[in-house]
C-alpha positions as CSV (number, residue, x, y, z in Angstrom):
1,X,105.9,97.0,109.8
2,X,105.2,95.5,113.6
3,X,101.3,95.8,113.1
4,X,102.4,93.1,109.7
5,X,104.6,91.1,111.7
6,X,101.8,90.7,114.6
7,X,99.3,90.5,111.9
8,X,97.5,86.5,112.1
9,X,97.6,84.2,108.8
10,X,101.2,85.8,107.5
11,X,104.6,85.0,107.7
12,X,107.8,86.9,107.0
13,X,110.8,85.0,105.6
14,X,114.3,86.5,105.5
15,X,117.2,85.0,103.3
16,X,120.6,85.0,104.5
17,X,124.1,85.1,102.6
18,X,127.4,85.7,104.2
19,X,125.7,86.6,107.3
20,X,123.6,88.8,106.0
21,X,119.8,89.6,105.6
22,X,119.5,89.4,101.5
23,X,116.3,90.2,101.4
24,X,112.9,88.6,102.6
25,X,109.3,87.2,101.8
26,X,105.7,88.1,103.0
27,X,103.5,85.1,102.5
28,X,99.6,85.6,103.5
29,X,97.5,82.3,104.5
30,X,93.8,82.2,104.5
31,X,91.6,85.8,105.1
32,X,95.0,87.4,105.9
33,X,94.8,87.9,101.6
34,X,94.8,90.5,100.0
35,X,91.9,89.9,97.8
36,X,89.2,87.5,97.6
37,X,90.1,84.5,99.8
38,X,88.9,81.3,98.3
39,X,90.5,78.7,100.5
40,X,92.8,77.2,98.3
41,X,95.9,79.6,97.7
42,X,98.8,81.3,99.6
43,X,100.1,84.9,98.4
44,X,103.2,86.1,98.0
45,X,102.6,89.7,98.5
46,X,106.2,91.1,98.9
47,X,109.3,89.4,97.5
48,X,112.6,91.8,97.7
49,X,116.3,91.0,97.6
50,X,118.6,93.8,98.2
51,X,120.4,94.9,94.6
52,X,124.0,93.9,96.4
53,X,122.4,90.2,96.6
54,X,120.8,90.3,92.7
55,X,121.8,87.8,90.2
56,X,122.9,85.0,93.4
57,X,119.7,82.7,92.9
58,X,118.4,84.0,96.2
59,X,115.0,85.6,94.6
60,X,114.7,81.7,93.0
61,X,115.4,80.3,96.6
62,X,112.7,82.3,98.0
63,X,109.9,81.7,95.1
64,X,110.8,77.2,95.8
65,X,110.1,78.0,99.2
66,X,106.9,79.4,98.9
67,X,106.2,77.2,96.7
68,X,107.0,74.5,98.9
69,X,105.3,76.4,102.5
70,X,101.9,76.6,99.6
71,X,102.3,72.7,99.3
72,X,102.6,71.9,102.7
73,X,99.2,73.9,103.5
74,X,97.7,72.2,100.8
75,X,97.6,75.3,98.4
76,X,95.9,74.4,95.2
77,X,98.1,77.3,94.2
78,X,100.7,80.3,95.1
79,X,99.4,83.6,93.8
80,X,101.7,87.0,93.6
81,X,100.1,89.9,95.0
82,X,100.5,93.3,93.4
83,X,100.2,96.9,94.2
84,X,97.9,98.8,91.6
């Protein structure tokens, strides 16, 4: 996980509730992708909130803000990344 969290073009999020770390977020900018790059999206490649934190919202809370991070780097769109 430190070779991701030094990794350029990504970004980890971590949501909080009662002083704890829910869960977190792994969004990937520009060739940091996981597939094709084309310039005009943001992935989502890992979204995960702990199962003693399901069913709060906090999953929804993490989705607007990557929504909203996409929009603010001018993302024509958010994509979710999958493992095959």
């Amino acid at each position: 996980m430190v070779t991701q969290l030094e990794q350029s073009n990504c970004a980890f999020y971590f949501i909080m509730k009662d002083g704890n770390t829910a869960g977190y977020m792994k969004l990937n900018f520009a060739e940091a992708q996981t597939e094709t790059y084309d310039g005009e999206s943001v992935e989502i490649e890992k979204l995960y909130v702990l199962p003693a934190f399901k069913r709060q919202g906090l999953g929804r809370k993490l989705l607007e803000f990557a929504e909203e991070t996409a929009k603010q780097d001018y993302a024509e769109y958010l994509w979710l990344g999958g493992l095959e």
